[in-house]
N, C-alpha and C positions, 0 to 999 in steps of 0.2 A: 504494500500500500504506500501511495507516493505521500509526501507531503500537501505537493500542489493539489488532489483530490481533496483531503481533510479539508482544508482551507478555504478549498471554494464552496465544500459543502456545508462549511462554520456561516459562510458568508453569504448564502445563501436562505440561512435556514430564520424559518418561520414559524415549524413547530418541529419538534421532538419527541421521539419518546424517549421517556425515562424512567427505567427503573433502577430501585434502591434494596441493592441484598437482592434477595430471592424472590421478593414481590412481584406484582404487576407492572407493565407499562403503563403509566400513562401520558397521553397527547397534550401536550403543552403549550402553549407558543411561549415564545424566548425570542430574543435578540440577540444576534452577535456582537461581541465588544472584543477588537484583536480578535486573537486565536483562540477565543473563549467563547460562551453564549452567558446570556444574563435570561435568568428564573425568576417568576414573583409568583409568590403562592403565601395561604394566610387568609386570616377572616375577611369575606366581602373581594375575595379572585379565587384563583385555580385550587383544585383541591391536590395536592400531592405530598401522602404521608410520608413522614421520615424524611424527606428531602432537606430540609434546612436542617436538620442535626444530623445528617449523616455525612462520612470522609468519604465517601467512593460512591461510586454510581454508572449504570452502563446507558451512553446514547446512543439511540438509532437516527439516522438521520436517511430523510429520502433525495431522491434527485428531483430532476425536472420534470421528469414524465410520472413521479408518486410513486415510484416505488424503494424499495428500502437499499440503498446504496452502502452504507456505511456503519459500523458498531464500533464503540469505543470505549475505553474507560478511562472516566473524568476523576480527577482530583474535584473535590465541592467546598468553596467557600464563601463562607454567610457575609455579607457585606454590614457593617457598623450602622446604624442610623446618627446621621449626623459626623461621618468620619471624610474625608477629603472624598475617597473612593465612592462615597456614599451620596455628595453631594455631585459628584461630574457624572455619575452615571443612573443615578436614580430617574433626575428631570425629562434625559432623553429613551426612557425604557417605558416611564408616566404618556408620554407623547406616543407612541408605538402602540399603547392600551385602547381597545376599540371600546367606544359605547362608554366612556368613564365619564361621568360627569366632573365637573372644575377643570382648570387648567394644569395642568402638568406639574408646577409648584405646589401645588395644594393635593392633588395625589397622593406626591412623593410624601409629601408632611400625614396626610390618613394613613399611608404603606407603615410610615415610623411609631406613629399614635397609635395603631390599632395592633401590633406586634407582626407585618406582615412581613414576610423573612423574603432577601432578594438574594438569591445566591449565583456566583459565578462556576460555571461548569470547563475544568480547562482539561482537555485529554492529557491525557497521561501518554508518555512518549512510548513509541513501539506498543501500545497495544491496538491502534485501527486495525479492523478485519474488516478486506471491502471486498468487492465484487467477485471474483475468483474463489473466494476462499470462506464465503458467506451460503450459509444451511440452504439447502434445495427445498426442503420441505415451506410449507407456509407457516407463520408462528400468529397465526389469527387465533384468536381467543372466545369462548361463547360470549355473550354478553351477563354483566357483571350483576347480581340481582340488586335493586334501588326502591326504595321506596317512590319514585316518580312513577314508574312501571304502573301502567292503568289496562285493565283488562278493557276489553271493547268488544260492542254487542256485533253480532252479526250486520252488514247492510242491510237494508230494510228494499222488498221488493215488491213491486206492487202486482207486477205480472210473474207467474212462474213461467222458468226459460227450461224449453224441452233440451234433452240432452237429445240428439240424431244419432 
């Protein structure tokens, strides 16, 4: 796996999966900062357990065409609220949040207020496994049971349709 690959697919990316330990994936979006991606998860965004307290973590990343190009393991680190690193990168990650009401400042200040953890995700060197050497198999998953999950009544027909 080249370098120039990881990079562009850091640079590219828009959402992730990530898993932590042995858990699930799950889809994320992130922003790329350098050779890293930046994560916000925490009360009122993304739900992703373990992510902010954990040292390791594996991303997936897909190409252009959606599919899964890339796997990696990241070094994870929690970014300070109110620290230099915190202050240059929070504003433009707050900006990149779709549907967030306030401006971007004021975001970043609720992400700090409400305990929402922004972590930096940076690969760990020599472990990409990309296209060549990446499972044949599919790594799809059933869906994950949710209390949103609503049963639904049959369609309602007014005529019955002969089967021929």
């Amino acid at each position: 796996m080249t370098a120039g690959v990881l990079d562009e697919a850091i640079k590219k990316a828009a959402i992730a999966w990530i898993s932590v330990g042995d858990g699930p994936a799950y889809a994320l979006w992130c922003m790329p900062a350098e050779s890293s991606i930046l994560v916000v998860s925490g009360p009122g965004e993304q739900f992703a357990p373990g992510l902010a307290e954990a040292e390791r973590a594996t991303v997936r990343l897909r190409g252009d065409h959606g599919g899964l190009i890339l796997v990696v393991d990241a070094t994870v680190s929690r970014l300070t609220p109110g620290s230099d690193e915190w202050n240059e990168l929070a504003p433009p990650l707050a900006t990149k949040r779709l549907n967030a009401s306030g401006t971007a400042d004021e975001l970043a200040a609720r992400w700090a207020e409400t305990g929402c953890a922004i972590v930096r995700l940076t690969p760990a060197a020599g472990s990409a496994v990309g296209a060549p050497d990446l499972p044949a198999e599919s790594a799809a998953q059933p869906p994950r049971e949710t209390p949103a999950r609503v049963e639904t009544r049959r369609p309602f027909r007014l005529h019955r349709v002969r089967k021929r």
